[in-house]
N, C-alpha and C positions, 0 to 999 in steps of 0.2 A: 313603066310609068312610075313617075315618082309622085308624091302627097304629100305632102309638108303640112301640119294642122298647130294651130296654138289656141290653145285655150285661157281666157283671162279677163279683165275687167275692162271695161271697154275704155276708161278712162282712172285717171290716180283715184279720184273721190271715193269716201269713204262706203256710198251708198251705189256704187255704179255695178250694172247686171254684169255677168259673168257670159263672156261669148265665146263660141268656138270659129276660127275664121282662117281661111290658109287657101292655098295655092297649089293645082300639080302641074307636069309637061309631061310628056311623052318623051322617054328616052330617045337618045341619039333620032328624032324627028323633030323636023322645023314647024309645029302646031302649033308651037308661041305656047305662053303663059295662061293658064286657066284660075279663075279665081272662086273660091270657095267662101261662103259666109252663113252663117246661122240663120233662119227663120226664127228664130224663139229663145229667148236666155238659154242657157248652157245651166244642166243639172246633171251633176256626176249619175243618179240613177236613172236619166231616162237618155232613152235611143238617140241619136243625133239624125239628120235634119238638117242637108245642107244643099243649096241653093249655087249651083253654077254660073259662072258669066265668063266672057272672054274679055282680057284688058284691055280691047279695042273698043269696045260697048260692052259699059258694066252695067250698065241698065236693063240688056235683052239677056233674060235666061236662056241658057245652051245647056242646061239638065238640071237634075235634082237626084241628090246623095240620099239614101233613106236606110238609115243601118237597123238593122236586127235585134241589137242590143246596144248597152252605154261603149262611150269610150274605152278600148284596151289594148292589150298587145296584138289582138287579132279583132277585125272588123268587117262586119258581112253586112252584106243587103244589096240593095235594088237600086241600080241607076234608072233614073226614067226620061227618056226627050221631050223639048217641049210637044212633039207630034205623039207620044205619049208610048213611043217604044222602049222597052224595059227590059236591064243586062242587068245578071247578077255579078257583086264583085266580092272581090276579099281582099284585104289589105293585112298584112303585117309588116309589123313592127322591126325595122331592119337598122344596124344603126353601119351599115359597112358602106364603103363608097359604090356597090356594084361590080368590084372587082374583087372581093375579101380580105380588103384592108379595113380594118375599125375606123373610123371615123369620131372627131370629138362631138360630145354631145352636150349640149349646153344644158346647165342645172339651172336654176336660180333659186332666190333666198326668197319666199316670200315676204311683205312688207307686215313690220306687228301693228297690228288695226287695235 
């Protein structure tokens, strides 16, 4: 499974919440595109909080992300189904393509406010 998350301002303005929002798929399976989004601003100290949908109906949740702690190289907690069945998961922080080739990893410049 792969996870892809970004975290950032939801829009340029100067006053705009800070969200966390991203996407994963299922390796080498055909389960399409799953889309991840924030219930709550984004604050580096607290847990994430993330709200599943599939890109066919982004409007029916198909699970909820519930991490253990903030944002890091490594991320645990509790997936739950809408029917309310609950996986633990872990996620790290990998930056190679799956076969142990490095991969580039995108930086950016944040903007001076």
């Amino acid at each position: 499974m792969t996870v892809e998350l970004t975290i950032g301002p939801i829009d340029n303005s100067r006053n705009a919440a800070t969200v966390c929002e991203g996407s994963y798929t299922y390796d080498r399976h055909p389960a399409g595109l799953l889309v991840l989004h924030g219930l709550r601003p984004f604050y580096p100290q607290r847990s994430l909080v993330l709200a599943e949908a599939d890109t066919t109906r982004p409007g029916t949740l198909t699970g909820r992300w519930e991490a253990s702690q903030f944002a890091g190289a490594v991320l645990t907690g509790t997936w739950t189904s809408p029917a309310g069945k609950q996986l633990p998961f872990e996620l790290h922080e990998d930056h190679t393509d799956g076969q142990g080739h490095l991969m580039a990893v995108r930086y950016e410049l944040p903007d001076e406010r």
